[in-house]
N, C-alpha and C positions, 0 to 999 in steps of 0.2 A: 042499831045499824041500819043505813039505807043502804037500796041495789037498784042501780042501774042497768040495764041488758038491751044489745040489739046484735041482730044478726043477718048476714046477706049466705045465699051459697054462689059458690064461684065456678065457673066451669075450664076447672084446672086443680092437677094434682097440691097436695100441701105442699109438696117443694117447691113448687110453681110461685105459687103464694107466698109462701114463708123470704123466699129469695126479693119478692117486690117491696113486704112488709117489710125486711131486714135492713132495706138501701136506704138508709137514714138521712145520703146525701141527697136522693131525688127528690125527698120531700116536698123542699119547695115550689117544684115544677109539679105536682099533682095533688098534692094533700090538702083539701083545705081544710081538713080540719085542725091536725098538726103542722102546725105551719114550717115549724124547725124541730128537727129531733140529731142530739150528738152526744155520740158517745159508746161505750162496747157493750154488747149483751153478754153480762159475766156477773153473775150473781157476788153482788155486796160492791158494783162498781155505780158510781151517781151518773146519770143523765141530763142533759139539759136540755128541755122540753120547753116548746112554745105552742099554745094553744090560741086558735081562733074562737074564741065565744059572742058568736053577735057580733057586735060592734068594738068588743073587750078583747086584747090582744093578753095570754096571762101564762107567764112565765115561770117555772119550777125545774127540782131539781129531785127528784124521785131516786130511791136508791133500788137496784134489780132487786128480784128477790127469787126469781125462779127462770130458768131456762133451759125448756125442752126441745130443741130444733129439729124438725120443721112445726113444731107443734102447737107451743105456748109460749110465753113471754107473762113475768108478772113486775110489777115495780109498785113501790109503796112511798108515797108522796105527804112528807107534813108539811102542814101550814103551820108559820108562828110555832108554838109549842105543842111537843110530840104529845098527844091528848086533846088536845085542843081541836082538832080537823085533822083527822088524816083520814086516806084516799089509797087505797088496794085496789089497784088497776090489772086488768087480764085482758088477753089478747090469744084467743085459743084460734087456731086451724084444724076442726075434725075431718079426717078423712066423710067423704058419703059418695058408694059407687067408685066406678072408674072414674077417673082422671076428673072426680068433680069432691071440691071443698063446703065446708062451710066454716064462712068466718065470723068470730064470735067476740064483741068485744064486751066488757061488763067492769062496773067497778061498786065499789061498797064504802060508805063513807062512817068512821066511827068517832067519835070523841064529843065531847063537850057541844060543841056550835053544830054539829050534823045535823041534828033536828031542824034549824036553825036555815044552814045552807046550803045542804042538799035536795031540799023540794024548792027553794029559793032559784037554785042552778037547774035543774031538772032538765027545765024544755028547751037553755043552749048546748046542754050537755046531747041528751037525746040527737037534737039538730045537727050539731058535729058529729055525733058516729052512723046519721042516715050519710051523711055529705060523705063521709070518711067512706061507708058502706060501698056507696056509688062508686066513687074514685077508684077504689085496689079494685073492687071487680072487672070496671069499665077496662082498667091499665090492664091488669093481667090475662083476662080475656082478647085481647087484643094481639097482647105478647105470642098466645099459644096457639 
């Protein structure tokens, strides 16, 4: 299994946060990392996710798999066949202090090809959740 990890703190409560994270339609007016994201946070519901990688525009369909509001968010994503590549994505809000977050995103890649394309992917993955990082903190700070 690989793991990927980055994290920003925000200077704004997790509802703060969780509320900016949640609005799936503004995405394209701030995210660049997710470019488009649609669909309900309700565990065993699919999503349709569009990601900026680089130059690579790359589109899936994750199915939820945990939702704690304002807290966390998980969704598990295969590629081709379930074994082959699949991708456990998290998006946690830890309370730290008053009215200050931190946001934490991480994913872990298992199956067959991981080896394979997840150190392959690494540093546009990485690169999108500093971008992503920046973005919600920049927006939400602003908001409060």
């Amino acid at each position: 299994m690989r793991r990927l990890r980055s994290e920003v703190e925000i200077d704004a409560s997790p509802e703060e946060v969780w509320k900016t994270f949640a609005d799936f339609r503004s995405f394209p007016t701030w995210n660049p990392f997710i470019r488009q994201a649609k669909g309900k946070l309700v565990p065993g519901k699919r999503l349709k996710i569009k990601l900026q990688l680089g130059r690579r525009v790359v589109k899936f369909r994750p199915k939820v798999t945990f939702v704690n509001e304002p807290l966390e968010l998980r969704w598990r994503a295969r590629q081709w066949i379930p074994g082959l590549f699949d991708v456990d994505r998290r998006f946690k809000i830890e309370p730290v202090g008053d009215s200050r977050s931190r946001f934490v995103q991480s994913e872990s890649g298992s199956g067959l090809l991981s080896p394979f394309l997840m150190p392959l992917m690494r540093r546009r993955i990485l690169r999108g959740y500093e971008a992503f990082n920046g973005a919600i903190k920049a927006r939400v700070e602003r908001r409060s």
